[in-house]
ROSE-4610 file (N, C-alpha, C; in Angstrom, 1 decimal, always signed):
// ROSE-4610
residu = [X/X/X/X/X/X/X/X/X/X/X/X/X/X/X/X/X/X/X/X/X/X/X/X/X/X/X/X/X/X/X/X/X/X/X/X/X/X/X/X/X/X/X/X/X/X/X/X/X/X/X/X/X/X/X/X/X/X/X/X/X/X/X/X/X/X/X/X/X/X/X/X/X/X/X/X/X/X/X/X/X/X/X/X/X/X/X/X/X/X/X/X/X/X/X/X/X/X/X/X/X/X/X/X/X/X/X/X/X/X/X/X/X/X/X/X/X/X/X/X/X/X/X/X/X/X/X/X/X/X/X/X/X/X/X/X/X/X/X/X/X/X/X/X/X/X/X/X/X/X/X/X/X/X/X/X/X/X/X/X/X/X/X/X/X/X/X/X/X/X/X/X/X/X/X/X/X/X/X/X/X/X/X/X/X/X/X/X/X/X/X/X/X/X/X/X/X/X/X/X/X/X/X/X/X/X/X/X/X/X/X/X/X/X/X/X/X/X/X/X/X/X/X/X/X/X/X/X/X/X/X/X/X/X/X/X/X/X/X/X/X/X/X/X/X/X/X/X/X/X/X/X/X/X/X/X/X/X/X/X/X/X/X/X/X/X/X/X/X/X/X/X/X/X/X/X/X/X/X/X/X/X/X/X/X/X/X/X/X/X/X/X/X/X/X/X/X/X/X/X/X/X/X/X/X/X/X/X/X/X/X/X/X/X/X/X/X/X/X/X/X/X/X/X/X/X/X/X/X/X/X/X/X/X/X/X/X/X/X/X/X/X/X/X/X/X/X/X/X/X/X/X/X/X/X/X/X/X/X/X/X/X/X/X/X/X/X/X/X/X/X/X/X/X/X/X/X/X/X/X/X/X/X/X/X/X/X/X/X/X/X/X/X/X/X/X/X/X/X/X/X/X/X/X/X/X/X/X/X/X/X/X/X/X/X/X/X/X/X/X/X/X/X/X/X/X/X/X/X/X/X/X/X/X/X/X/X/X/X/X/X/X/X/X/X/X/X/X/X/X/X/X/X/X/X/X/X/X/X/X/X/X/X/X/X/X/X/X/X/X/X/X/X/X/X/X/X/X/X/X]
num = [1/1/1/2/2/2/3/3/3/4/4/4/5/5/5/6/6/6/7/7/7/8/8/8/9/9/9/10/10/10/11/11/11/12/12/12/13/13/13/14/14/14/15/15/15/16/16/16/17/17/17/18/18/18/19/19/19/20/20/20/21/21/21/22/22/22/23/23/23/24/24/24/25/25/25/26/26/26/27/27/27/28/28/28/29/29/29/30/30/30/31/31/31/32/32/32/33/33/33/34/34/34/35/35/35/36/36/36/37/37/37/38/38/38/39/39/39/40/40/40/41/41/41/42/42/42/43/43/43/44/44/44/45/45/45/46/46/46/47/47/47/48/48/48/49/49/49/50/50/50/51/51/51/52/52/52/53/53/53/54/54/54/55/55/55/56/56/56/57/57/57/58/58/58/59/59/59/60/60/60/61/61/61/62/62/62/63/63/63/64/64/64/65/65/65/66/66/66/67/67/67/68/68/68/69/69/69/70/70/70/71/71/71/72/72/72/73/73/73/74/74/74/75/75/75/76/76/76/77/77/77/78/78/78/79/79/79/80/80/80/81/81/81/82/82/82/83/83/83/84/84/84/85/85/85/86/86/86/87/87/87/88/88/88/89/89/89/90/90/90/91/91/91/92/92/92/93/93/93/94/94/94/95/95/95/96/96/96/97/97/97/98/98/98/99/99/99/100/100/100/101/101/101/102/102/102/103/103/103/104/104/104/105/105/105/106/106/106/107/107/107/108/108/108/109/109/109/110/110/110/111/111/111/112/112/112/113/113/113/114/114/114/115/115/115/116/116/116/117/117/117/118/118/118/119/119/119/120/120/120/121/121/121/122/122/122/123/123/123/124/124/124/125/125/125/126/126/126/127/127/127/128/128/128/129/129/129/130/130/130/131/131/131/132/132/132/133/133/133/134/134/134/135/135/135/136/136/136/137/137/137/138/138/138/139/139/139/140/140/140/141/141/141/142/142/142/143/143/143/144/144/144/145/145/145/146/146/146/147/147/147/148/148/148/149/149/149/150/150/150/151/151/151/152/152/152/153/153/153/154/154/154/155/155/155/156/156/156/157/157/157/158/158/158/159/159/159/160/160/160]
x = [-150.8/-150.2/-151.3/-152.6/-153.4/-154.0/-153.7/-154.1/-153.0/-151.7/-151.0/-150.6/-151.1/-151.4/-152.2/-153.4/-154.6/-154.2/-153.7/-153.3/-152.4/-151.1/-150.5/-150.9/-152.2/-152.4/-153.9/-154.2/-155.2/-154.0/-152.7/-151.4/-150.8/-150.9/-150.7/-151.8/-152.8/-153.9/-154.4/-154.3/-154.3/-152.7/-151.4/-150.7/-150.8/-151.5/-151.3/-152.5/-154.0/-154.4/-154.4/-153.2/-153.0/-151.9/-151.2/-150.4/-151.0/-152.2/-153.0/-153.5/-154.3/-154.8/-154.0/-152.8/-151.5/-151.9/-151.2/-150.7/-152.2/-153.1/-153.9/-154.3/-154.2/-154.6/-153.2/-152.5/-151.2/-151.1/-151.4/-151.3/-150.7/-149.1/-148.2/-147.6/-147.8/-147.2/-147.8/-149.6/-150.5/-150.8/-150.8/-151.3/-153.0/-153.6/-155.1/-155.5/-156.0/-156.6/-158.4/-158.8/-159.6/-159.1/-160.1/-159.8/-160.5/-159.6/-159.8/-160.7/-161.5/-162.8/-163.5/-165.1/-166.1/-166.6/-166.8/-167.8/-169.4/-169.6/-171.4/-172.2/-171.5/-172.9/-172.2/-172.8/-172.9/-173.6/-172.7/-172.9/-174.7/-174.9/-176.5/-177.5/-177.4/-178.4/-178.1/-176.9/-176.9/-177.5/-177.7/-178.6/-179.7/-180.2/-181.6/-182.3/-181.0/-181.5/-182.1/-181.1/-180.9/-182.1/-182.8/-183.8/-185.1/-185.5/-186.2/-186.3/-184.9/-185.1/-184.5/-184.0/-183.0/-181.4/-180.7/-179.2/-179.1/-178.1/-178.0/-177.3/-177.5/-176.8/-176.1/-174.6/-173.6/-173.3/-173.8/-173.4/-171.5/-170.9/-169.8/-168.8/-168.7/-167.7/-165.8/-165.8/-165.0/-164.7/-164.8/-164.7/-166.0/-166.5/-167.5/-168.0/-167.7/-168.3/-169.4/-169.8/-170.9/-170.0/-169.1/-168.6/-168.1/-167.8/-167.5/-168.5/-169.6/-170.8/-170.9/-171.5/-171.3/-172.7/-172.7/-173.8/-173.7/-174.0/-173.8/-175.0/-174.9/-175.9/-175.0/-176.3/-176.1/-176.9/-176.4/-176.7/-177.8/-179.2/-180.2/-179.3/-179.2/-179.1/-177.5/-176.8/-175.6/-176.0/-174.6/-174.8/-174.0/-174.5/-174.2/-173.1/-171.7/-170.3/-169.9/-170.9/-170.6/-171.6/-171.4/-172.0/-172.4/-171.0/-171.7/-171.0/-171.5/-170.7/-170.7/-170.1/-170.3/-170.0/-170.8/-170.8/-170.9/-170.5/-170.1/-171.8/-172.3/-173.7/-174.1/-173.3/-173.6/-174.0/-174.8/-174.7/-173.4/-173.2/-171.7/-171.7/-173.2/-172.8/-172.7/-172.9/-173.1/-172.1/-171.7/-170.5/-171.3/-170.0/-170.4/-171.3/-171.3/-172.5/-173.9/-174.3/-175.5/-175.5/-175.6/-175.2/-176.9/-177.2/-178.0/-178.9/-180.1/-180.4/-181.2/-182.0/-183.4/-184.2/-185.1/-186.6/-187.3/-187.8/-188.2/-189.1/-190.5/-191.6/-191.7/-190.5/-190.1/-189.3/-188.1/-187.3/-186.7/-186.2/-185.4/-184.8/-183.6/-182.6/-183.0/-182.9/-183.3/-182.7/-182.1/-181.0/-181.4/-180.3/-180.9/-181.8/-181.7/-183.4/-184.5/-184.5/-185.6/-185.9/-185.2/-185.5/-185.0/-185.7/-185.3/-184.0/-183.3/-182.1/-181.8/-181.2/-180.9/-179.0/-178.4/-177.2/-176.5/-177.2/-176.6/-176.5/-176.6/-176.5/-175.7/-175.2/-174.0/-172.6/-171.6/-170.6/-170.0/-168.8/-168.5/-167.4/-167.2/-166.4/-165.3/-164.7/-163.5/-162.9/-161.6/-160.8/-160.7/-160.9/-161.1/-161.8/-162.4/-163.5/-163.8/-163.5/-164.4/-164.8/-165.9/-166.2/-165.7/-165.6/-164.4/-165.5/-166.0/-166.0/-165.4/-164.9/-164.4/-164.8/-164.2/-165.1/-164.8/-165.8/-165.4/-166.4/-167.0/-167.8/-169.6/-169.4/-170.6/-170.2/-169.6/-169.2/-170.0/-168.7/-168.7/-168.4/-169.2/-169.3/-168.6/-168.0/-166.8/-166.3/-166.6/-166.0/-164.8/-164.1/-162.6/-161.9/-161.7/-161.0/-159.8/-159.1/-157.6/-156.8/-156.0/-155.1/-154.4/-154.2/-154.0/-151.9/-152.1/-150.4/-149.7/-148.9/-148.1/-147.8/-147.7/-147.4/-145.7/-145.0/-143.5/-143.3/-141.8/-140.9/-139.7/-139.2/-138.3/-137.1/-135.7/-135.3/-133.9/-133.9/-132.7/-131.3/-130.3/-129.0/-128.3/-127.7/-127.0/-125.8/-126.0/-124.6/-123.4/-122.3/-121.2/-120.4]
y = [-44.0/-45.2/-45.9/-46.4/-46.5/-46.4/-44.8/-44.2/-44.3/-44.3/-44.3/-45.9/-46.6/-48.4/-48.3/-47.7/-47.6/-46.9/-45.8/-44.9/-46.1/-46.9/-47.9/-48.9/-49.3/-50.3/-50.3/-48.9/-48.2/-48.2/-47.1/-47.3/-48.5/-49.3/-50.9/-51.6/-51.1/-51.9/-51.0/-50.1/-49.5/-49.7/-49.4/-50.1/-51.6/-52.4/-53.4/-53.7/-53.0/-52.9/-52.4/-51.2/-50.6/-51.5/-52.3/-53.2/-54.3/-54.5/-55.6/-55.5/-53.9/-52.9/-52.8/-52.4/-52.2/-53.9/-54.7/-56.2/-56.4/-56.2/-56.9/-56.2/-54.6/-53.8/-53.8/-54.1/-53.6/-54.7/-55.6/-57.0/-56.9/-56.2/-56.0/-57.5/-58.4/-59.6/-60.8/-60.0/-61.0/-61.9/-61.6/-62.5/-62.3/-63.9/-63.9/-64.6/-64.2/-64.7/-65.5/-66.5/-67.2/-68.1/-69.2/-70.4/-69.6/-70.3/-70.1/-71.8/-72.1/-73.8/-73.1/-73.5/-73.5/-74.7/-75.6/-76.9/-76.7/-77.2/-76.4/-77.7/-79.1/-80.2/-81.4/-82.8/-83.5/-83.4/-83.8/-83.5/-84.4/-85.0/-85.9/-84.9/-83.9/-83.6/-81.8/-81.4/-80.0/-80.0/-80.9/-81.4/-81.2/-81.7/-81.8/-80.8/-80.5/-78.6/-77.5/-77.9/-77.2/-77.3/-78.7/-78.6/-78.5/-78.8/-77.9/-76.6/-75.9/-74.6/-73.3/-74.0/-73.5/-73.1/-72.1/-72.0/-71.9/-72.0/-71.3/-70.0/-68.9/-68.0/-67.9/-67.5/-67.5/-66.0/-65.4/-63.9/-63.8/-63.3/-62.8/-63.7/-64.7/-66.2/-65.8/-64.7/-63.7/-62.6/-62.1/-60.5/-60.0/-58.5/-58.1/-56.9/-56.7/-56.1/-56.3/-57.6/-58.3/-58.6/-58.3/-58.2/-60.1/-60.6/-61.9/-63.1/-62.9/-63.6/-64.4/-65.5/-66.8/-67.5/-67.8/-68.5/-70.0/-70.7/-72.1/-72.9/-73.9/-74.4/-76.0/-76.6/-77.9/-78.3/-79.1/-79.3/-80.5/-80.9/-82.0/-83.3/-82.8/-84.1/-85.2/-84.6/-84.8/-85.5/-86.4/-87.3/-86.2/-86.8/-85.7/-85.3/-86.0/-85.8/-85.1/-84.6/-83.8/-82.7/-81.8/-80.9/-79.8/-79.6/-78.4/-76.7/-75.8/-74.5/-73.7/-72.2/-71.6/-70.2/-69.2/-67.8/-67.0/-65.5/-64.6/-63.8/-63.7/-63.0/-61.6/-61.4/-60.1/-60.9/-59.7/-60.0/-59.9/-60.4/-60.8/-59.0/-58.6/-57.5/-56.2/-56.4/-55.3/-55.0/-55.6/-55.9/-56.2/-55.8/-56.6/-54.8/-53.9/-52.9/-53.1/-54.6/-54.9/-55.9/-56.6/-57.8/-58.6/-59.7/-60.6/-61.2/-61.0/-62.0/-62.6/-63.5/-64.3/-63.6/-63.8/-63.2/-64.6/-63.8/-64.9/-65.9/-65.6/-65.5/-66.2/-66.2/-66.9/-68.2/-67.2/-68.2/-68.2/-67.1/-66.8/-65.4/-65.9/-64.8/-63.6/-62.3/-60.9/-60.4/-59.4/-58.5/-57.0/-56.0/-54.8/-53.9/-54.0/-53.5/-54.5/-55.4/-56.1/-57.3/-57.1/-58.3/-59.8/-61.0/-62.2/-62.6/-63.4/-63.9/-65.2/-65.6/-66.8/-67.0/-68.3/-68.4/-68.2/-68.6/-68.0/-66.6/-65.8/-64.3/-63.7/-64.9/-63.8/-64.4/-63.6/-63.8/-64.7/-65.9/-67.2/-66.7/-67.7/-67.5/-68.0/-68.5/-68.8/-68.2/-68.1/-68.8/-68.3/-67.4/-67.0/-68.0/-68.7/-69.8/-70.9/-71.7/-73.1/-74.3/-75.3/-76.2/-77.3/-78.0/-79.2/-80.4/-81.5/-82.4/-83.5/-83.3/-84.8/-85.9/-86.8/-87.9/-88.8/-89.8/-90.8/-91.5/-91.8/-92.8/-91.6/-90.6/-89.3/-88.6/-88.0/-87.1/-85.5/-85.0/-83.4/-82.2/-81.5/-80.2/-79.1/-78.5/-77.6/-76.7/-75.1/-73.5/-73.4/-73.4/-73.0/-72.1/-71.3/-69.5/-70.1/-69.5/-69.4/-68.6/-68.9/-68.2/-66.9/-65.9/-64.7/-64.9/-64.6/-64.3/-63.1/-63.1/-62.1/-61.2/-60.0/-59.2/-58.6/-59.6/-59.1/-58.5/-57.7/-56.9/-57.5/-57.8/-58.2/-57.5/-57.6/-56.4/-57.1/-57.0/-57.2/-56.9/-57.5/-56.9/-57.5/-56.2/-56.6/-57.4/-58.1/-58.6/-58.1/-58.7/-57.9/-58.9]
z = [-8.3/-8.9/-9.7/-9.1/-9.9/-11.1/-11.5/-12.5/-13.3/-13.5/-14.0/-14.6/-13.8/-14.3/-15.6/-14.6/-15.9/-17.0/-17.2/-18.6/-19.3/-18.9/-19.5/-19.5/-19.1/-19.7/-21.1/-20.9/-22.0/-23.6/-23.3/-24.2/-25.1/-23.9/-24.4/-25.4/-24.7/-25.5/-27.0/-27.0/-28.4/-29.1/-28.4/-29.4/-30.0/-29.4/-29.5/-31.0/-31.1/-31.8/-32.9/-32.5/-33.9/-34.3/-34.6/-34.7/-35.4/-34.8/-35.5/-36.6/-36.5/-38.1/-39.3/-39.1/-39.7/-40.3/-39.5/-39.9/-41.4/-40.8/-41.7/-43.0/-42.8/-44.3/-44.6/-44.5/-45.6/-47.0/-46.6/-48.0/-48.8/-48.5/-49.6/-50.0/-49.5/-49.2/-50.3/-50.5/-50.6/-49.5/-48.1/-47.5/-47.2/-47.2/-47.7/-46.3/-45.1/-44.2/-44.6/-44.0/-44.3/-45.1/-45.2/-46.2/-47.7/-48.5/-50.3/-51.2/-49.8/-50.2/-49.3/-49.7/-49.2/-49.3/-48.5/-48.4/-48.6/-49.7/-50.1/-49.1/-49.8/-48.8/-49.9/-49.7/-50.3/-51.7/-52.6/-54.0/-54.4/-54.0/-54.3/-53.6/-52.6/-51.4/-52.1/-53.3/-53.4/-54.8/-55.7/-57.0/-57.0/-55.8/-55.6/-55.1/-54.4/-53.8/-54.9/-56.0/-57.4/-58.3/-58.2/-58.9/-58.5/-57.1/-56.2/-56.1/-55.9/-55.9/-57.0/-58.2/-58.6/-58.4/-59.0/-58.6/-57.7/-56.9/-55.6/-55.3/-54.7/-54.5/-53.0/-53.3/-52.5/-52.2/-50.7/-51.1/-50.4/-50.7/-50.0/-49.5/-50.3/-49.7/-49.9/-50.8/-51.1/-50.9/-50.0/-49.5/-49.0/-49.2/-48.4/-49.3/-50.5/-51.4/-52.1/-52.0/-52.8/-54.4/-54.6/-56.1/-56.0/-55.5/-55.6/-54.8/-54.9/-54.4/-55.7/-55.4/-56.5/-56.4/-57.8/-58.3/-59.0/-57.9/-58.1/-58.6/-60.0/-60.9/-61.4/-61.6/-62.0/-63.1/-64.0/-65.4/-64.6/-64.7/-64.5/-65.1/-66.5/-67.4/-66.8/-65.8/-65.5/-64.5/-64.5/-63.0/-61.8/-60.5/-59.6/-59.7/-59.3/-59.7/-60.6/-62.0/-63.1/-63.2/-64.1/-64.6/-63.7/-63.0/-62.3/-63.0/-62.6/-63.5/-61.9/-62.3/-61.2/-61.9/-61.3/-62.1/-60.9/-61.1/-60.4/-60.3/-58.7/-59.0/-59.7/-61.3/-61.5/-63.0/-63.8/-65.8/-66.3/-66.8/-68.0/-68.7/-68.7/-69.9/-68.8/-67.3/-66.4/-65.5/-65.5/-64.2/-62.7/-61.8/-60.5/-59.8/-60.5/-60.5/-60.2/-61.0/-60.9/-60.5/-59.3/-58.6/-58.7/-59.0/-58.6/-57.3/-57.4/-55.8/-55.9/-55.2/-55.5/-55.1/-55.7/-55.4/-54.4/-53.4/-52.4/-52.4/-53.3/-54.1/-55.1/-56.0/-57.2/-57.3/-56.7/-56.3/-57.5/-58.0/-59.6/-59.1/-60.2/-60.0/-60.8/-60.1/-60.7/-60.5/-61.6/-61.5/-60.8/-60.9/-59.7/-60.3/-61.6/-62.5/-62.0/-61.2/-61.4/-62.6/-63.3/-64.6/-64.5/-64.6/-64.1/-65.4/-64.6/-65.5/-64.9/-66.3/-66.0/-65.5/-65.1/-65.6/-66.5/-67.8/-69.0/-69.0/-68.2/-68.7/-67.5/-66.5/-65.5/-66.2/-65.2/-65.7/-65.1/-66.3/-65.7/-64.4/-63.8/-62.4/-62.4/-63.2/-64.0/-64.2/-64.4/-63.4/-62.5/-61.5/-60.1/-59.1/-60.0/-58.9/-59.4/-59.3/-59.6/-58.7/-59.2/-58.6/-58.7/-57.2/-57.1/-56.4/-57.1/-56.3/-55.9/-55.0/-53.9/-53.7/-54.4/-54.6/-53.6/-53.0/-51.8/-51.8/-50.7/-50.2/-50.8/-50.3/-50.6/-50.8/-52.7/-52.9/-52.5/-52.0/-51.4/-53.0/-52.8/-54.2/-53.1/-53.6/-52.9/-53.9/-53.6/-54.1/-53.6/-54.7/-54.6/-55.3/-54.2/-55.4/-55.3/-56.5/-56.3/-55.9/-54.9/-54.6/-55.0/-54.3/-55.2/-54.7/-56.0/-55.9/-55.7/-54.2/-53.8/-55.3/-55.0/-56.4/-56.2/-56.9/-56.6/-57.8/-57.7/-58.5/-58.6/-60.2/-60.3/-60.9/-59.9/-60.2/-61.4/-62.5/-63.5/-63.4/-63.1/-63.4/-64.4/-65.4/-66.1/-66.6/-66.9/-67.2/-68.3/-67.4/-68.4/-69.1]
Protein backbone atom coordinates (compact mmCIF):
# COMPACT_ATOMS: atom_id res chain seq x y z
CA UNK A 1 0.00 0.00 0.00
CA UNK A 2 2.75 2.21 0.66
CA UNK A 3 4.34 2.04 -2.45
CA UNK A 4 1.52 2.41 -4.41
CA UNK A 5 0.67 5.93 -2.39
CA UNK A 6 4.12 6.73 -3.26
CA UNK A 7 3.97 5.95 -7.20
CA UNK A 8 0.55 8.32 -7.06
CA UNK A 9 1.62 10.70 -5.47
CA UNK A 10 5.13 10.90 -7.71
CA UNK A 11 2.01 10.78 -10.90
CA UNK A 12 0.26 13.59 -9.43
CA UNK A 13 3.19 15.58 -8.92
CA UNK A 14 4.57 15.43 -12.44
CA UNK A 15 1.04 15.85 -13.84
CA UNK A 16 0.64 18.60 -12.01
CA UNK A 17 4.00 20.11 -13.35
CA UNK A 18 3.52 19.29 -16.68
CA UNK A 19 0.32 21.34 -16.55
CA UNK A 20 2.20 24.17 -15.30
CA UNK A 21 4.91 23.89 -18.36
CA UNK A 22 2.16 23.67 -20.86
CA UNK A 23 0.22 26.73 -19.11
CA UNK A 24 3.24 28.99 -19.36
CA UNK A 25 5.05 28.15 -22.95
CA UNK A 26 2.07 28.12 -24.91
CA UNK A 27 1.38 32.20 -25.10
CA UNK A 28 -1.09 31.79 -27.69
CA UNK A 29 -3.17 34.21 -25.69
CA UNK A 30 -0.37 36.77 -25.28
CA UNK A 31 -0.30 36.24 -21.75
CA UNK A 32 2.89 38.17 -20.24
CA UNK A 33 3.75 37.11 -16.54
CA UNK A 34 5.93 39.69 -14.62
CA UNK A 35 5.31 43.40 -14.44
CA UNK A 36 5.79 45.57 -17.90
CA UNK A 37 7.53 48.98 -15.12
CA UNK A 38 10.66 48.80 -13.64
CA UNK A 39 11.18 51.30 -10.71
CA UNK A 40 14.93 52.57 -11.44
CA UNK A 41 15.09 55.12 -8.06
CA UNK A 42 14.33 58.66 -7.46
CA UNK A 43 14.69 60.75 -10.54
CA UNK A 44 17.43 63.49 -8.57
CA UNK A 45 19.61 60.37 -7.01
CA UNK A 46 19.45 58.35 -10.91
CA UNK A 47 21.04 61.92 -12.65
CA UNK A 48 23.54 61.95 -10.53
CA UNK A 49 24.26 58.37 -10.74
CA UNK A 50 24.46 59.18 -14.61
CA UNK A 51 26.93 61.74 -14.42
CA UNK A 52 29.19 60.10 -11.90
CA UNK A 53 29.09 57.09 -13.67
CA UNK A 54 27.68 57.33 -17.02
CA UNK A 55 24.53 55.47 -18.75
CA UNK A 56 23.28 52.99 -16.97
CA UNK A 57 23.01 49.45 -18.20
CA UNK A 58 19.93 47.35 -17.59
CA UNK A 59 20.64 43.57 -18.42
CA UNK A 60 17.47 41.46 -19.06
CA UNK A 61 14.46 43.55 -17.53
CA UNK A 62 12.73 41.92 -20.60
CA UNK A 63 13.25 38.34 -21.13
CA UNK A 64 16.44 36.34 -20.77
CA UNK A 65 18.14 36.62 -24.09
CA UNK A 66 20.06 39.68 -23.45
CA UNK A 67 18.21 41.13 -26.74
CA UNK A 68 16.01 43.51 -24.57
CA UNK A 69 18.60 44.86 -21.91
CA UNK A 70 18.38 48.65 -21.82
CA UNK A 71 20.41 51.46 -21.71
CA UNK A 72 19.31 54.28 -19.68
CA UNK A 73 20.89 58.03 -20.16
CA UNK A 74 20.09 61.56 -19.13
CA UNK A 75 20.64 64.75 -20.96
CA UNK A 76 23.10 66.97 -17.98
CA UNK A 77 21.63 70.16 -19.46
CA UNK A 78 18.01 68.95 -18.48
CA UNK A 79 16.25 69.32 -15.30
CA UNK A 80 15.81 66.03 -13.51
CA UNK A 81 12.11 65.38 -14.54
CA UNK A 82 13.27 65.85 -18.28
CA UNK A 83 15.65 64.64 -20.72
CA UNK A 84 15.84 61.24 -20.20
CA UNK A 85 16.16 58.64 -23.51
CA UNK A 86 16.37 54.98 -23.32
CA UNK A 87 18.13 52.59 -25.93
CA UNK A 88 18.24 48.94 -26.37
CA UNK A 89 22.01 47.53 -25.29
CA UNK A 90 22.93 46.64 -28.84
CA UNK A 91 24.43 49.23 -32.14
CA UNK A 92 21.61 50.62 -34.13
CA UNK A 93 23.78 49.30 -37.19
CA UNK A 94 24.38 45.56 -35.54
CA UNK A 95 21.54 44.27 -34.02
CA UNK A 96 20.81 42.68 -30.65
CA UNK A 97 23.99 40.16 -32.10
CA UNK A 98 26.25 42.57 -30.63
CA UNK A 99 24.91 43.39 -27.29
CA UNK A 100 26.73 46.17 -25.16
CA UNK A 101 28.36 46.14 -21.53
CA UNK A 102 30.44 48.37 -19.31
CA UNK A 103 33.77 48.05 -19.03
CA UNK A 104 34.51 47.89 -15.26
CA UNK A 105 37.76 49.97 -15.51
CA UNK A 106 36.24 52.61 -17.62
CA UNK A 107 33.06 52.61 -16.96
CA UNK A 108 32.03 53.07 -20.80
CA UNK A 109 30.04 51.15 -22.88
CA UNK A 110 31.83 48.67 -25.36
CA UNK A 111 30.48 46.76 -27.84
CA UNK A 112 31.27 42.73 -28.36
CA UNK A 113 34.31 43.83 -30.65
CA UNK A 114 35.57 45.68 -27.89
CA UNK A 115 35.15 49.20 -29.32
CA UNK A 116 33.71 52.00 -26.97
CA UNK A 117 30.34 53.61 -27.96
CA UNK A 118 28.33 55.94 -27.12
CA UNK A 119 24.38 56.32 -26.82
CA UNK A 120 24.19 57.81 -30.00
CA UNK A 121 25.19 54.73 -31.68
CA UNK A 122 22.64 52.03 -30.00
CA UNK A 123 19.44 51.52 -31.02
CA UNK A 124 16.44 53.74 -29.73
CA UNK A 125 14.03 51.71 -27.42
CA UNK A 126 11.06 53.10 -28.78
CA UNK A 127 8.41 52.27 -28.92
CA UNK A 128 8.89 49.00 -27.11
CA UNK A 129 10.24 50.91 -24.10
CA UNK A 130 10.17 54.16 -22.64
CA UNK A 131 10.87 56.42 -19.78
CA UNK A 132 8.17 57.57 -17.37
CA UNK A 133 8.67 59.96 -14.65
CA UNK A 134 6.19 60.16 -11.86
CA UNK A 135 6.01 63.16 -10.53
CA UNK A 136 5.21 63.86 -6.68
CA UNK A 137 6.69 65.03 -3.70
CA UNK A 138 10.44 63.00 -5.19
CA UNK A 139 9.94 62.30 -8.63
CA UNK A 140 10.47 58.42 -9.43
CA UNK A 141 12.26 57.58 -13.27
CA UNK A 142 10.53 54.32 -14.19
CA UNK A 143 11.05 51.59 -17.58
CA UNK A 144 8.05 50.90 -19.11
CA UNK A 145 7.60 48.25 -21.99
CA UNK A 146 4.52 48.03 -23.70
CA UNK A 147 2.27 45.66 -23.52
CA UNK A 148 2.35 42.98 -26.20
CA UNK A 149 -0.88 42.44 -27.80
CA UNK A 150 -2.56 39.00 -27.86
CA UNK A 151 -2.19 38.06 -31.67
CA UNK A 152 -5.84 37.37 -32.84
CA UNK A 153 -7.43 36.32 -36.23
CA UNK A 154 -10.16 37.80 -37.65
CA UNK A 155 -12.49 35.81 -39.23
CA UNK A 156 -14.84 37.83 -42.19
CA UNK A 157 -18.26 36.86 -43.11
CA UNK A 158 -19.84 37.87 -46.01
CA UNK A 159 -22.57 39.65 -46.42
CA UNK A 160 -25.51 39.11 -48.60
Amino acid sequence: MPVVAGLVFFALLFGVTWLIAVALSGDEEGIRIGDKEFTVGRADLTAQRIVENGPLLFADLKGTSGARAVVLDHDQTALDVEGWSLYFAYRADRGPSCLVEVDTETEQLKDCDGTVVTVADLEPAAPDAAVVVELGNRPVVKIRFTAAQPTTTTATTPTT
